[in-house]
N, C-alpha and C positions, 0 to 999 in steps of 0.2 A: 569290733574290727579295728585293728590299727591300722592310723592314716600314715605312710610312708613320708621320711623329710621332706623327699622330693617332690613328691605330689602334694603335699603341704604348699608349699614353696610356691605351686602352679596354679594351685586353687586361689590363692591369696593374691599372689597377680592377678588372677582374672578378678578377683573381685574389685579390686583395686583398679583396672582398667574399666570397669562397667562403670565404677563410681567418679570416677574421672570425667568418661562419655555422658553421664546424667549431668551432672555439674556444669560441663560444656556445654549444653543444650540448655539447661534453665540460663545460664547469664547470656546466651544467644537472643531467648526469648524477652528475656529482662532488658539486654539491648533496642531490640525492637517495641517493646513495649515505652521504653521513654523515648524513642524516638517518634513514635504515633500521638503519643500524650505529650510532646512538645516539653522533652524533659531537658535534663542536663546536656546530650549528644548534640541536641538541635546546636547549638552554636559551629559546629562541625562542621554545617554549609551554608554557614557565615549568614544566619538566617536574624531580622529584624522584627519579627512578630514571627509568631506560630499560624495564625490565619493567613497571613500574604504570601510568608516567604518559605515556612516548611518545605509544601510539596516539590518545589521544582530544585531543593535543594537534594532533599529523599531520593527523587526519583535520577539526579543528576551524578549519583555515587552508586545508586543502581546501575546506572549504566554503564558505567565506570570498574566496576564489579567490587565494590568494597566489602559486599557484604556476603555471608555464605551457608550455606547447609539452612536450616531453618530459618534464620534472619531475613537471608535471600527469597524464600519462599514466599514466607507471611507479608513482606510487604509489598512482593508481586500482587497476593490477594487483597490487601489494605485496601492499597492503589489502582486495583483492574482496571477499573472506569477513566482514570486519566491516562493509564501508560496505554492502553486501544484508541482514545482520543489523540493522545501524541502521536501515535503510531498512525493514526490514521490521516494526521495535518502533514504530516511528513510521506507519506505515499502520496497523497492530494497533490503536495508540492511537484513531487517525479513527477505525477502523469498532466500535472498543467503545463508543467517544464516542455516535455517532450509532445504532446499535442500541440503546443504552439511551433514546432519542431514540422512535428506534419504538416499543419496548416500551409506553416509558409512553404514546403516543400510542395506538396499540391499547387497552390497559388500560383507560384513560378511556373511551373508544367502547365498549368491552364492557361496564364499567357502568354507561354509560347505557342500552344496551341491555337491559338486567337489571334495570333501574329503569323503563322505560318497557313490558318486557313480563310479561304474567301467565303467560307460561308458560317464563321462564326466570327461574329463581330465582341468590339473590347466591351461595351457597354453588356451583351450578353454573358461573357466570360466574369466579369466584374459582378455582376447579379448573381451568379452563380458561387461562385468562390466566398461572397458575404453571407450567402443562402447557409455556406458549408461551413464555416465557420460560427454562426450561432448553432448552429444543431451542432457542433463539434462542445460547445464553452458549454449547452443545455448538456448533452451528455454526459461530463465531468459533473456540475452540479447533483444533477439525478442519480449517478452511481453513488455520490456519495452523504445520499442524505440520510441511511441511517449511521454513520460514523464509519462501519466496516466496509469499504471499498467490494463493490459489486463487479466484478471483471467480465463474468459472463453477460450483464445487460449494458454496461461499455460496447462488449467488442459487438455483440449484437445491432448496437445505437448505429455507434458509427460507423458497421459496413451500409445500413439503410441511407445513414446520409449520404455518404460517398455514391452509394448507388443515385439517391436524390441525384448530385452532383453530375454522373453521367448522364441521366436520362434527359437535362437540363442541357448539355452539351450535346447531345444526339437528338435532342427536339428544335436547337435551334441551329442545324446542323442544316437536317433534313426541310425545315420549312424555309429556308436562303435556297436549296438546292432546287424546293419546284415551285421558286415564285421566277418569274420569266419578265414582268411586268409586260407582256402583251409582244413580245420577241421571241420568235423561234428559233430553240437552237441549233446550229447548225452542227455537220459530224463532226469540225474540229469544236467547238462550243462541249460537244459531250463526251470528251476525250479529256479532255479538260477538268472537266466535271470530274469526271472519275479518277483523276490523278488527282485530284482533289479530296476524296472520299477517302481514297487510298493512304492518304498523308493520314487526314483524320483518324483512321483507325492504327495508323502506328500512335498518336500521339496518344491516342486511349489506351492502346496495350501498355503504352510506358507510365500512364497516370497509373492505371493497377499497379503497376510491379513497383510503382513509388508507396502508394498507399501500404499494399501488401507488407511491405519492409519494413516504415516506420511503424505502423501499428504493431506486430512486433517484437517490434523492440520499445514500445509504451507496456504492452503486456508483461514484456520480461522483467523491465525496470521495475512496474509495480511489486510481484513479486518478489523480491529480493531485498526489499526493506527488510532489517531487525533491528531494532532500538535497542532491544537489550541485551545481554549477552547468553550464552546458555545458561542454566540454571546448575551452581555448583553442588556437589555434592556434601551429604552433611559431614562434620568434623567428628562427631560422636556413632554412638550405635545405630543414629537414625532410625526411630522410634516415630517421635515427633515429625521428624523431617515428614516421614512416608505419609503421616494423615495428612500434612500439611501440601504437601506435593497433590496426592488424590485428592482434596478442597480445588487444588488451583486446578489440575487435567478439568474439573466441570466445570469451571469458570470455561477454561477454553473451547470447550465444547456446547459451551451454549447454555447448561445448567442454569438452571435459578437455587445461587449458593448465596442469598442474598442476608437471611439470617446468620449465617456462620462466617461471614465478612465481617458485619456489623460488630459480631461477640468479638473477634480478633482486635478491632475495632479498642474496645471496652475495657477486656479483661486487663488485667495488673499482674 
């Protein structure tokens, strides 16, 4: 069978193209590899030892997105365990930011509420408000003690304390309302009373609709953290890339890829 010039011509490019995209993938790898093994690239991010100063140079041109197709990959996998720690002191930081956000927003609203009613007193409001704020500061701690921010036992925490919170303003609400100290009220005395009561539950609809808001918007904020950028595609056939990508999808899904990190790790 004779091979025609033209398709000659065609075959020979693609081989030529394939062997181009293999070539670009080993020095991708070869890349990454002296970078893991504190090779010659380390000085790149201006790094003083390979134990101290490596990773947060690595991980600071990851984010940056220096790196791409396989490279980017592999050291996403390298690095799991710190860039989810990073990623997780940096959501930590959002949601302590904006819960001290609530707090004080609640705070205020409670002593207004304690300024505008004769039957909760400052010292009562004042206990209240400290009560809500360590279950607020516990909260944030608890969510995040395995490292991956827990959102659904957050928002769970904190509507309980805020509830704490009310039932602490409507118990001290109610017992100022039927103590008399030995004085019976009269019909304007209970007219009174009940424009009283009446303030009070505006000033609790509006404590919700405060809480309601900022929580939120602590949730949305968590959320919306990325440290890193999307993960680019590879330059070559993507061969490599593809195993290397399906390693990291199990990383993110919870997998124990904890030998095949290690090998990445190692290998030369």
């Amino acid at each position: 069978m004779q091979i025609q010039p033209g398709a000659a011509v065609t075959l020979a490019t693609r081989m030529q193209d394939e062997v181009r995209a293999a070539r670009m993938e080993v020095r991708a790898e070869k890349k990454v590899d002296e970078i893991v093994e504190g090779g010659e690239l380390l000085t790149t991010v201006e790094s003083k030892t390979a134990d101290t100063e490596e990773l947060p140079g690595v991980l600071r041109l990851l984010k940056e997105g220096h790196f791409r197709g396989v490279a980017d990959v592999r050291l996403r996998i390298v690095h799991a365990d710190k860039i989810a720690a990073m990623e997780s002191e940096q959501v930590k930081a959002n949601v302590t930011g904006s819960s001290e956000l609530l707090t004080s927003s609640i705070s205020s609203t409670v002593r207004e509420l304690a300024e505008a009613s004769d039957s909760i007193s400052g010292e009562q409001a004042e206990a209240a408000i400290v009560t809500f704020e360590d279950q607020v500061n516990a909260a944030i701690d608890t969510s995040f003690a395995s490292n991956a921010f827990d959102a659904g036992f957050f928002e769970t925490t904190l509507q309980a304390a805020f509830q704490t919170l009310v039932d602490q303003l409507e118990s001290g609400s109610t017992a100022d309302d039927l103590t008399t100290e030995g004085i019976e009220l009269s019909v304007g005395s209970d007219a009174i009373a009940n424009e009283s009561d009446e303030g009070s539950r505006d000033f609790l609809a509006e404590l919700r609709e405060v809480f309601s808001v900022e929580l939120s918007r602590i949730l949305a904020g968590a959320g919306s953290e990325m440290t890193l950028p999307p993960i680019s595609e590879p330059n070559g056939s993507g061969r490599a890339f593809e195993k290397f990508l399906a390693m990291y999808n199990e990383i993110q899904n919870g997998d124990d890829v904890a030998d095949e990190s290690s090998k990445i790790e190692t290998d030369a």
